[in-house]
C-alpha atoms as an extended CHARMM CRD file, in Angstrom:
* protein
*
       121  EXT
         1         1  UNK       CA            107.2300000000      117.9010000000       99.0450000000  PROA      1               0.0000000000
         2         2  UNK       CA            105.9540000000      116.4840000000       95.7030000000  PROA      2               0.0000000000
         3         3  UNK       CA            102.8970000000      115.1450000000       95.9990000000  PROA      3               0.0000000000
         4         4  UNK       CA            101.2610000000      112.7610000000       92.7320000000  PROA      4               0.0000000000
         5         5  UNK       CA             98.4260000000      110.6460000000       91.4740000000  PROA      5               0.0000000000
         6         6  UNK       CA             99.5210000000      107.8090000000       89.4410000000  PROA      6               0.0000000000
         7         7  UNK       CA             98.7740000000      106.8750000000       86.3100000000  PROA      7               0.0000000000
         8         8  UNK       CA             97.4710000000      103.2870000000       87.6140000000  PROA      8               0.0000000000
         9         9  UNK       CA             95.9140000000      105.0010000000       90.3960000000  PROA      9               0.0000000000
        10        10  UNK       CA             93.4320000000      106.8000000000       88.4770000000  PROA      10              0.0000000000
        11        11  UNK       CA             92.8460000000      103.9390000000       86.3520000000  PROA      11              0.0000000000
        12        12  UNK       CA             91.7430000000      102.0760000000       89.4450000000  PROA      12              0.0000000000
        13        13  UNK       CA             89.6970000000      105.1600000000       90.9230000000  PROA      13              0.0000000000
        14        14  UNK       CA             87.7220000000      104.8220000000       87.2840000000  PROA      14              0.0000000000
        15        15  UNK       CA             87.2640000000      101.3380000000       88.0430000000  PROA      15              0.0000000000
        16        16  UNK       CA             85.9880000000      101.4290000000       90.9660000000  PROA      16              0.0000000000
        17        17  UNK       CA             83.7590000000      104.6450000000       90.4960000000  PROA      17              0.0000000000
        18        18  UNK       CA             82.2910000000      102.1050000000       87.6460000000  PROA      18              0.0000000000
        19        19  UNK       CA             81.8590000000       98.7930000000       89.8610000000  PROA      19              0.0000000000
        20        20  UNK       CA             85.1950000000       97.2050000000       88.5870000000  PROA      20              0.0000000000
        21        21  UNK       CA             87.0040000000       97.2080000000       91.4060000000  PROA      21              0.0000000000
        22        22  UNK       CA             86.0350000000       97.3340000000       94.8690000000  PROA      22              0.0000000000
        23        23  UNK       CA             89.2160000000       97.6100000000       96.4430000000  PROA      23              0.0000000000
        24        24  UNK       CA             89.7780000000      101.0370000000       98.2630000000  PROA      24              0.0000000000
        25        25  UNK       CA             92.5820000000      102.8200000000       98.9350000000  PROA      25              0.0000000000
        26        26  UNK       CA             93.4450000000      102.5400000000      102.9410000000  PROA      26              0.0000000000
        27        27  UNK       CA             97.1160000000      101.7180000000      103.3360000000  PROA      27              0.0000000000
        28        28  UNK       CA            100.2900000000      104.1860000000      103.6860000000  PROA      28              0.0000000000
        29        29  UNK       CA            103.8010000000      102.6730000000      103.3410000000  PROA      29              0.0000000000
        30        30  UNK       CA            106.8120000000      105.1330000000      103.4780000000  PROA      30              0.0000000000
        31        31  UNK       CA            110.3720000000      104.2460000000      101.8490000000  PROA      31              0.0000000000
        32        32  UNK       CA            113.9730000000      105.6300000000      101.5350000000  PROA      32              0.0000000000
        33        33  UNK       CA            114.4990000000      106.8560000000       97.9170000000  PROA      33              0.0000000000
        34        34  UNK       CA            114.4940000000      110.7770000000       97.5190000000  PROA      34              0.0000000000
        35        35  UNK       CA            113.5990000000      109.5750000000       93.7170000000  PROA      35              0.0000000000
        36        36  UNK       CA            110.9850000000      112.2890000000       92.4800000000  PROA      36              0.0000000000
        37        37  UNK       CA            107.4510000000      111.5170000000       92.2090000000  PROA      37              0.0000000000
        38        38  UNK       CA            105.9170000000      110.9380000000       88.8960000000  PROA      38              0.0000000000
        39        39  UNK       CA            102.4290000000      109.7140000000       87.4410000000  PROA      39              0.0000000000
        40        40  UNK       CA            104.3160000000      106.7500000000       85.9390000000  PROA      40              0.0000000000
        41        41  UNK       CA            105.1380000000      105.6000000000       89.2920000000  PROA      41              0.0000000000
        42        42  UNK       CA            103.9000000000      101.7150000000       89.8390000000  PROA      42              0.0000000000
        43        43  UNK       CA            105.1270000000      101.4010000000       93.5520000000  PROA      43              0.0000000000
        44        44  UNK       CA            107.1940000000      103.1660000000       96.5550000000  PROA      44              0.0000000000
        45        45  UNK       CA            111.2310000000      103.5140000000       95.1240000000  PROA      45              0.0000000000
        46        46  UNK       CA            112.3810000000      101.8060000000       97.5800000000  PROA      46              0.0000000000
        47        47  UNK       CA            109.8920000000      100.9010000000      100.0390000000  PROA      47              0.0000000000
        48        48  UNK       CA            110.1450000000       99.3440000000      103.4990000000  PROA      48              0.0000000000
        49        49  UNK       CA            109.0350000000       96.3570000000      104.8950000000  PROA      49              0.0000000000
        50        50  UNK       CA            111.1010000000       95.5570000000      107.7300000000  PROA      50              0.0000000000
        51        51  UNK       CA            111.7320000000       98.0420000000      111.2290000000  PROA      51              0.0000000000
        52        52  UNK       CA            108.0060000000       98.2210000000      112.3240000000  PROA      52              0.0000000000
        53        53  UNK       CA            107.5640000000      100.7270000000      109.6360000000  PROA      53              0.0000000000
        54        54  UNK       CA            106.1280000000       98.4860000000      107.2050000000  PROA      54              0.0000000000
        55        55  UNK       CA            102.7700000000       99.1930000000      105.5560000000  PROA      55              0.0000000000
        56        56  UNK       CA             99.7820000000       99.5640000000      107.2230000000  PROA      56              0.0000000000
        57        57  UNK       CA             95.9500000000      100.0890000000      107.0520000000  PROA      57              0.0000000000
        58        58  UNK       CA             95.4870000000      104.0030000000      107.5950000000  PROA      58              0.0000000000
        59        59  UNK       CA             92.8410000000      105.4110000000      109.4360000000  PROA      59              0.0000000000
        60        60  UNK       CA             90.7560000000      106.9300000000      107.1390000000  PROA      60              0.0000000000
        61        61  UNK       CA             88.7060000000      110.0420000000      107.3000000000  PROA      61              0.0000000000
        62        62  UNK       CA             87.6930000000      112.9560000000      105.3950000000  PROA      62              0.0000000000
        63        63  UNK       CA             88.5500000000      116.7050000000      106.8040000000  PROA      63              0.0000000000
        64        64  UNK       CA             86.0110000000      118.4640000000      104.7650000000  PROA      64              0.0000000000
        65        65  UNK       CA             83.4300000000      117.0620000000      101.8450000000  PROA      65              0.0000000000
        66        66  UNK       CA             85.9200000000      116.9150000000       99.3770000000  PROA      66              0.0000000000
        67        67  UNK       CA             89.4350000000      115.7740000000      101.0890000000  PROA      67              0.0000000000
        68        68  UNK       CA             90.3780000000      112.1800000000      102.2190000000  PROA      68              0.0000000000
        69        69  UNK       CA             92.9960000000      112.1100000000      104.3990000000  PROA      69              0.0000000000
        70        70  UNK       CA             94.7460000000      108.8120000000      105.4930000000  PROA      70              0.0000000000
        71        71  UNK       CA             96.9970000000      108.7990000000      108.3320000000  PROA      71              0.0000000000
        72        72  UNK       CA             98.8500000000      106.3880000000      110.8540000000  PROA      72              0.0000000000
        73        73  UNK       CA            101.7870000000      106.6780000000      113.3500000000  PROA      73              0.0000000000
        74        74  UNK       CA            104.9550000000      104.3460000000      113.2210000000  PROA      74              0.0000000000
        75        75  UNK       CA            106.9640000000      103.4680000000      116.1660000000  PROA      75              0.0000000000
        76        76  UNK       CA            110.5400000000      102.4580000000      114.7810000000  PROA      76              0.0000000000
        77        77  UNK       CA            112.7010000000       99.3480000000      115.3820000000  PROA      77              0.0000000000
        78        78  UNK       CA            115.7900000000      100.3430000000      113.4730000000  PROA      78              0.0000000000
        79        79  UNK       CA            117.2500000000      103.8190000000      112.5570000000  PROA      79              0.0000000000
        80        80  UNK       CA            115.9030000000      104.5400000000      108.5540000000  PROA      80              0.0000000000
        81        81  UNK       CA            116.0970000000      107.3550000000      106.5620000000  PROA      81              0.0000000000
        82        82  UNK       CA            112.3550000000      108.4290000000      105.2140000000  PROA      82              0.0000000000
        83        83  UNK       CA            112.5690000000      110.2740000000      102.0680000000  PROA      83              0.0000000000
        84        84  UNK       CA            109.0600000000      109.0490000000      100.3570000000  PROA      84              0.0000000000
        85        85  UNK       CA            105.5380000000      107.3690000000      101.2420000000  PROA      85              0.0000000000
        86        86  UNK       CA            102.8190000000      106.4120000000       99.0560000000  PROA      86              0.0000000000
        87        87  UNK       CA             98.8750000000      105.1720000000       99.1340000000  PROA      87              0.0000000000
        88        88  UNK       CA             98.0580000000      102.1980000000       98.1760000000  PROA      88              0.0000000000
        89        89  UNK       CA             94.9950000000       99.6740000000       98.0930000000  PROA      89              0.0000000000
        90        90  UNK       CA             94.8350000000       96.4700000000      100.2530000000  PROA      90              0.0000000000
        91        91  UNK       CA             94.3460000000       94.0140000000       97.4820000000  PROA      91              0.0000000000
        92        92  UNK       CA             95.7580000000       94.3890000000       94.5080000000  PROA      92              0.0000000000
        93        93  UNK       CA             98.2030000000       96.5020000000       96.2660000000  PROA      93              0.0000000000
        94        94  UNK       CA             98.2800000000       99.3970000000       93.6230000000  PROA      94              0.0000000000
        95        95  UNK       CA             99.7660000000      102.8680000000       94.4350000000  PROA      95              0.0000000000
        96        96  UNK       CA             97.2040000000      105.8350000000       94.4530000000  PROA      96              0.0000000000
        97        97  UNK       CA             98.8760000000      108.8150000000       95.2690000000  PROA      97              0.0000000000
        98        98  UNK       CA            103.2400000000      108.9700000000       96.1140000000  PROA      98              0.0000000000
        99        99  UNK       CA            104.9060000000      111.5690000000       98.0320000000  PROA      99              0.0000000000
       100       100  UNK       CA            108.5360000000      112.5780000000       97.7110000000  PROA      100             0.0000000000
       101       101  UNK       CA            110.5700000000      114.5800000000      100.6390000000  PROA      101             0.0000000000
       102       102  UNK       CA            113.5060000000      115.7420000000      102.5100000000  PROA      102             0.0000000000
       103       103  UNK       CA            114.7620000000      113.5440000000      104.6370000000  PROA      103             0.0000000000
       104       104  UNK       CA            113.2730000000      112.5920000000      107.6790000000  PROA      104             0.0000000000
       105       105  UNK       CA            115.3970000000      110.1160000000      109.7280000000  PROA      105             0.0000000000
       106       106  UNK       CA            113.6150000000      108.0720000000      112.5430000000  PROA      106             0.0000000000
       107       107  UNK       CA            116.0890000000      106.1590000000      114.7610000000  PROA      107             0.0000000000
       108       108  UNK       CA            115.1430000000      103.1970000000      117.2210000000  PROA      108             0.0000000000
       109       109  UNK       CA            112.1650000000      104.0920000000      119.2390000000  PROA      109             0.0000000000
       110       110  UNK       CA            111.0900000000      107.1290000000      117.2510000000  PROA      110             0.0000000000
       111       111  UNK       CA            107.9300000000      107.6060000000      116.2140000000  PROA      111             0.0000000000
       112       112  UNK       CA            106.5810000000      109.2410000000      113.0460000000  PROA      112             0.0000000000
       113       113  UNK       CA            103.4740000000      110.0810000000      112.0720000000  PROA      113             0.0000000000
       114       114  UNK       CA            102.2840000000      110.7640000000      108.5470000000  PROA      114             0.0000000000
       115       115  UNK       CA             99.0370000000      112.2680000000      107.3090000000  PROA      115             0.0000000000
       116       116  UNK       CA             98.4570000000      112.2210000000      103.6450000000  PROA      116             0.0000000000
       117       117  UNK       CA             95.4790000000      114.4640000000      102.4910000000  PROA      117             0.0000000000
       118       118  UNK       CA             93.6550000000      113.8000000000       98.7060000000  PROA      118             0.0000000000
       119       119  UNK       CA             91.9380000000      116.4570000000       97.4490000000  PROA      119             0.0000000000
       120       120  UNK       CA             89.0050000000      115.7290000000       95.1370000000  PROA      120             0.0000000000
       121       121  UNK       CA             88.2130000000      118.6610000000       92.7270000000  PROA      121             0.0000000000
């Protein structure tokens, strides 16, 4: 798994460490493109909206004083084929942090859980 913090993400973690942007990052989506991750990434490759596995507010914790971890647990509608998920904020809808991995097929009824750890250092 390839794990990255975007370009725009950091731009909006500057904001809002200044009082620019108050927006925080509390949302997971997960998509189908086995696309690598890169900083210059602006959304999900091919993101999905549609078989209950749309995005979502997270719940939001942090494991230890310097990790957030976001994580939820989708129950699917239709049989998809996972390959990537991303963090995002609620607003403005801008990706922090996108994940690319093997594939992870969920059929009808399946559930997946993802838990997507940041690492502040």
């Amino acid at each position: 798994m390839a794990d990255v913090i975007t370009t725009v993400g950091k731009n909006a973690v500057a904001e809002t460490i200044g009082g620019l942007n108050t927006d925080v990052f509390d949302h997971l989506a997960v998509g189908t493109s086995g696309t690598a991750a890169a900083a210059t990434n602006t959304a999900l490759a091919e993101e999905v909206t549609a078989a209950n596995l749309a995005k979502v507010t997270a719940t939001v914790t942090t494991t230890t004083a310097n990790i957030l971890q976001l994580q939820h647990t989708w129950t699917a509608s239709a049989t998809k084929a996972l390959k990537e998920c991303g963090v995002f904020n609620n607003t403005a809808d801008v990706i922090l942090a996108r994940s690319a991995f093997s594939t992870i097929t969920v059929d009808s009824g399946d559930s997946i859980q993802i838990t997507y750890k940041i690492t502040v250092s």
